[in-house]
C-alpha positions, 0 to 999 in steps of 0.5 A: 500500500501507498503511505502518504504523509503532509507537512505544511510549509511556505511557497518557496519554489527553492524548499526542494533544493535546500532539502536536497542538500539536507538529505544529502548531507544526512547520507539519505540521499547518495546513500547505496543502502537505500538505492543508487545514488542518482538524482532526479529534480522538477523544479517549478521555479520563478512567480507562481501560475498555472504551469509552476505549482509543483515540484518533485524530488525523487527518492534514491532508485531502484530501477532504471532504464537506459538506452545507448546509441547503437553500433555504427554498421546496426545504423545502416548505409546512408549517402552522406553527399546528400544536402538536405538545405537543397531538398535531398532528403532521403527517407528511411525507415528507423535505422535499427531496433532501439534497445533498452537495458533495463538495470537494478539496484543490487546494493552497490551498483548498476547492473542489466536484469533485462533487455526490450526492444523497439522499432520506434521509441512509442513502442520501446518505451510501451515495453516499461508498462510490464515493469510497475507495480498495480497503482494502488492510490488515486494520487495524480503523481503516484509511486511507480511512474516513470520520470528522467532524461531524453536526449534530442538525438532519439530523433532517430527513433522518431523520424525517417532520417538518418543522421549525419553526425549520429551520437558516439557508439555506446552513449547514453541516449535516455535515462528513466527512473521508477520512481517509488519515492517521491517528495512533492512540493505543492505551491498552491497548497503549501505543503510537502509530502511524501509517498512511498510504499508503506513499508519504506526504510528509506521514506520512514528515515525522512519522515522522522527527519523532516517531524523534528527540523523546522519548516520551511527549509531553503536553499542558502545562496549565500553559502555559495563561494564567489565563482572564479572565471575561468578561459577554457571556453571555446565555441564551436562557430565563430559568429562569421560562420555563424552568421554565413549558415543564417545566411544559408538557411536564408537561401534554402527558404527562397528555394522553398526547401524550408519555412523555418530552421532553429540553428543551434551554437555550442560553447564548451569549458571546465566547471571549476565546482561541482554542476550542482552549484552550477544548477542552484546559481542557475535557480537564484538568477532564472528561475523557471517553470519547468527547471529540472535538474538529472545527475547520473554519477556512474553515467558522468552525466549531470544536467542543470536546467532553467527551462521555461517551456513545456513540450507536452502534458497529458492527463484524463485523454486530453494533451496539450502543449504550450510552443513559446516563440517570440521575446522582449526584455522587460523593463522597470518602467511600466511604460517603457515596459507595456511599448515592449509588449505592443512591439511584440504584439505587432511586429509581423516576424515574431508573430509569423514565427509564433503562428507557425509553430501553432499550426505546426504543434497542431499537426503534431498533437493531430497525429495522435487526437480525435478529429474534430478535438484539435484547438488552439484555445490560448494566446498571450504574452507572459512576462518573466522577471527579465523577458517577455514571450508570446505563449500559446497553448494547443490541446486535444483528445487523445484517440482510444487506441493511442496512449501517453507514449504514442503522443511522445512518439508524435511530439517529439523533439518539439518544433519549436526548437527544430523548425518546420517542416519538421522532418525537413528542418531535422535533416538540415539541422544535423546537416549544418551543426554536424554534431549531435545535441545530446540532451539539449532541446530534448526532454526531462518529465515524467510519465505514468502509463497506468493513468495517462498523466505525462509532463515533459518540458523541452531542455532549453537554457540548459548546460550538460557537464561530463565528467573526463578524467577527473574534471567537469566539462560542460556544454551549453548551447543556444539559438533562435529560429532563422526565417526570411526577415532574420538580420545574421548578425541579429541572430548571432547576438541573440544566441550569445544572450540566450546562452549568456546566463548559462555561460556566467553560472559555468564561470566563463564569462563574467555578468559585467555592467549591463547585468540587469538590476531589476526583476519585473512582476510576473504578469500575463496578459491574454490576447484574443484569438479567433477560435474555430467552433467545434464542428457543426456536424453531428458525425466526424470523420477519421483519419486512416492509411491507404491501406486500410481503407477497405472498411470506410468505403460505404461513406458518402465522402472519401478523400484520398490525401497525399501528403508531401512531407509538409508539418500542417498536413493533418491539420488538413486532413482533420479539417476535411474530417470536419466535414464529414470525409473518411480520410485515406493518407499516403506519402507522396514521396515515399510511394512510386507513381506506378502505385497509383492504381492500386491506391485508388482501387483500393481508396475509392476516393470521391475526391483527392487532396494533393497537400503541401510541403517543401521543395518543388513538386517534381519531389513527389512524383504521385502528386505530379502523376495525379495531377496530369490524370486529373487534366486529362479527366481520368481523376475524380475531384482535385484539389491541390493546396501549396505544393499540390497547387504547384503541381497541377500548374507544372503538370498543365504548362506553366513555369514555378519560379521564386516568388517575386515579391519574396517569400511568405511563412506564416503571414495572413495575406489578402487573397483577391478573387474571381467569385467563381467556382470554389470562391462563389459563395465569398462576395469579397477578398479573403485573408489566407495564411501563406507558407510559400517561397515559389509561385506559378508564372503566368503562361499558356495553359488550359488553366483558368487563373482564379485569385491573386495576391496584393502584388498580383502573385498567382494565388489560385487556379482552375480547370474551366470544365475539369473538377480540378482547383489549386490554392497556393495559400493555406485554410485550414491555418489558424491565420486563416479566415474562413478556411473551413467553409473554402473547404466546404466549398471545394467539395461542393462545387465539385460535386456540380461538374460531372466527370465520366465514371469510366474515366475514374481510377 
């Protein structure tokens, strides 16, 4: 059985890290007669809110899990002369099984008691239920569940790509603890407890330390000894190359390759204390929501972490994430302050930036959501002690044959520090910083299977120490997402501010004059958002493969959708459930044209939906076939959005070249049309969200031109007898006015052109 004791004590968000250093002190944590000596801290840290109440201390483990990078010949060939910045891609399968050792506690060390395997981390991970015990309580943070570290490289396991610059043979790659003794610090409630299970040596030791010592107990900054500097920095890009890759990613997203990319720069030294010291100046000078602190000694790792951002919460089927993307300094003036906040609010780059990771996280949790449940339900500016930041927050329905780790598997590693599109971004990220990140922009949270309650944040402001032949080595790293509007040298200056704090609390820089005086209060100020209605329909399509499409053909509405690579494709298709469709996928680059038959034999579809993504459209050369059959009347409904829109342009005759009046992501822009077709039922312009480098030229085609942008930019296209429509903007975007209903349109516009039966499939 579960024991559960309560102590009342103040809202210090430091109380967990005093009380670190106490048992420490009492050999109650370090102790091998109580567990191994690894350490574990979720630390809500900074003004207290809605995302920083609680913070959890884990008590000494029992059982771990481990996961190494493979041998290189498991990995499988790859074509190291390919360049992702100029859209070669190749997609592959994940490269091997990942394997978990799964490792107990024998009184003096570490030692392997089981193996499982995994063709992907949802899957390798989903092994670990077998390994907790029955819950026996109704605790939200119950002993058992599972919580520690994933390094961002488990993208192996979560995309198609195989890296270039793979982690070394043999390192650690994810540590998770069963955690079977917790210390809570509910901040809200203002009290600690601790659970364990009733017959617990260790927790009965704590107990009775904790009944005779006076509460609150706070850590104490002030024992920490004056930090030296030290010069063993170095970086791993000088800001001229530095700001030479902002300039190339600039040149990849005229080409349409990528929207956005988040390039990261390392800094490496010598610790001269102990990382611990390192995470406790970390906590007195950025406090943050989502902190945490993982220190593995027989592993020689330590990671000390100020994160304020969260990557992914689950609890009761619902799961939610909250993308941060946008940043000012605050300022003790008030309306020196509130200006800042304004400028933020209106300056069109950080908002597009913001936007696009929304609808990019809407695509990710859609993966794993119940159609219809996706929202984008929250926007506002949060302000901290030092900066200011737009903060969304995106949540949905977890469908019923999806679990706490499918919803990882989707999520992971967040785009906010990768870009979009995703997988895209991915490929170019290894190809530009030819070094793994390690746990940098990966993970520390915790899980628990048997509840579906899940926290993980994403390892921002983080530093990672090793220890090597006897000394600390540590490595920070930072960055910022690179787009069209971005300034190189900005850029480099705001990646050395972002890792300043970081690079002061190691003792490599110094604060100098410009160390800010003041902290501001923390203040939240919610923003307005268009919000789509739940769907008016009474019945919601689903979402399936191609391949199983066998069991929906008696719906009236079937739309075959072929997706491009792009991050917003399932908002799509979960746009297209809303009006009632059954929705087939398949992968436009992965599968050849000479399948196409057997797709649609095996579909049926009443209607196609070529979708978006990077690059041109000869990359997927089953958008390009469906398009010329489509011309030729030998399709059933087309409609082609971004990409899919180029396609059908290419496919009739007509030139793609770069947008002359520049590239466009993320912005909402007027969209001026003929009020004919699938734009009948709209009197007036439209304001569509745009995510596009290249556009259609004017030419001799059989194509009717339907709409055009501000600068007179080929926006949309038709067939004059065909049922085949293209839009190079995006509707089911969150920028986007109307989009649903432009959907709606299309399907029944189509359904007044009659096409030859016999012409189908």
């Amino acid at each position: 059985m579960t024991r559960e004791r309560f102590w009342p004590c103040n809202q210090d968000e430091n109380l967990l890290l005093g009380l670190s250093e106490m048992l420490r002190a009492e050999s109650l944590l370090g102790n091998p007669s109580w567990g191994g000596s690894d350490e574990l801290l979720l630390i809500s840290g900074g003004p207290q809110s809605d995302s920083s109440s609680t913070s959890l201390l884990m008590g000494p483990p029992r059982i771990r899990v481990i996961a190494r990078q493979p041998r290189r010949e498991f990995l499988g060939p790859r074509d190291d002369n390919v360049s992702p910045l100029k859209g070669e891609i190749p997609l592959s399968p994940t490269p091997c099984a990942m394997q978990l050792e799964i490792q107990e506690w024998n009184g003096e060390a570490w030692t392997v008691s089981a193996q499982h395997v995994g063709t992907n981390l949802a899957e390798t991970l989903r092994t670990l239920n077998a390994l907790q015990p029955e819950k026996n309580d109704t605790n939200q943070i119950s002993i058992g569940c599972w919580a520690g570290g994933l390094a961002y490289d488990l993208v192996q396991w979560t995309q198609p790509w195989k890296l270039f610059a793979p982690p070394e043979e043999g390192e650690v790659l994810l540590v998770l603890y069963r955690v079977d003794r917790w210390l809570i610090h509910d901040r809200n409630a203002s009290t600690l407890s601790l659970i364990s299970e009733d017959d617990d040596v260790w927790a009965r030791e704590v107990e009775d330390l904790l009944s005779i010592l006076p509460l609150p107990i706070g850590i104490s900054h002030q024992t920490l000894n004056e930090l030296s500097l030290n010069d063993s920095e170095n970086t791993s890009h000088s800001d001229k190359k530095h700001a030479e890759i902002v300039q190339q990613v600039k040149e990849a997203i005229l080409d349409g390759e990528l929207y956005q990319l988040n390039f990261g720069r390392r800094w490496m030294g010598s610790l001269s204390e102990h990382p611990w010291k390192t995470m406790v100046r970390l906590t007195k000078d950025n406090p943050a929501p989502m902190s945490s602190w993982l220190h593995a000694p027989d592993l020689d790792i330590a990671l000390c972490s100020c994160s304020p951002e969260l990557l992914l919460a689950t609890e009761n089927e619902k799961i939610r994430t909250r993308p941060i993307k946008g940043t000012r300094p605050r300022d003790e003036n008030p309306i020196e302050d509130e200006r800042l906040r304004i400028e933020l609010l209106n300056c069109t780059k950080e908002l597009a930036e913001h936007m696009m990771l929304v609808d990019l996280e809407r695509n990710d949790i859609g993966m794993v959501s119940r159609t219809g449940s996706v929202r984008h339900n929250l926007f506002q500016v949060e302000g901290y002690s030092q900066v200011q930041h737009l903060v969304s927050e995106v949540n949905g329905e977890l469908k019923p044959d999806e679990d706490v780790w499918s919803a990882l598997q989707a999520m992971f590693p967040g785009g906010s520090i990768t870009g979009c599109p995703k997988t895209a971004t991915i490929a170019a990220i290894d190809q530009l910083e030819m070094h793994p990140r390690s746990f940098w922009t990966g993970s520390i949270g915790l899980v628990d299977p048997r509840t579906g309650y899940s926290m993980w944040n994403i390892l921002i402001r983080t530093l990672e120490a090793r220890m090597e032949e006897g000394t600390w080595k540590a490595t920070v790293q930072a960055g910022g997402g690179l787009v069209m509007d971005s300034i190189p040298e900005q850029e480099v200056e705001e990646a050395k501010w972002k890792a300043k704090a970081l690079r002061q609390a190691a003792g490599w820089i110094s604060s100098g004059e410009s160390s800010v005086s003041f902290s501001a209060p923390h203040s939240i100020y919610p923003q307005s958002i268009t919000k789509r209605s739940l769907s008016r329909n009474t019945m919601i399509g689903s979402i399936h493969e191609w391949k199983d499409a066998e069991n929906f053909l008696d719906a009236e509405l079937r739309v075959l959708f072929i997706d491009n690579l792009d991050s917003f494709s399932w908002n799509i298709m979960h746009a297209l459930c809303e009006l009632q469709a059954e929705v087939f996928y398949c992968h436009g680059r992965l599968e050849k044209a000479a399948m196409l038959d057997e797709i649609l034999n095996t579909c049926k579809p009443t209607h196609i939906v070529l979708g978006p993504g990077p690059d041109e459209p000869n990359i997927s050369p089953l958008s390009m076939e469906i398009a010329r059959r489509a011309l030729n009347g030998k399709c059933p409904p087309l409609l082609g959005i971004c990409l899919g829109h180029q396609a059908i342009g290419v496919a009739a005759g007509l030139n793609l070249s770069r947008c002359p009046s520049g590239a466009v992501h993320g912005t909402a822009c007027e969209i001026i049309h003929d009020g004919q077709g699938i734009f009948r039922a709209f009197s007036s312009s439209l304001s569509m969200a745009r995510y596009n480098s290249l556009c259609l030229e004017d030419g001799d085609s059989s194509l009717l031109i339907t709409a055009r942008d501000e600068h007179n930019n080929i926006m949309a296209i038709r067939h004059p007898e065909l049922p085949v429509v293209g839009i190079q903007f995006h509707p089911e975007s969150c920028a986007s006015e109307l989009g649903e209903e432009l959907l709606s349109s299309f399907i029944q516009d189509s359904a007044h052109i009659s096409v030859e039966s016999e012409n189908i499939n």
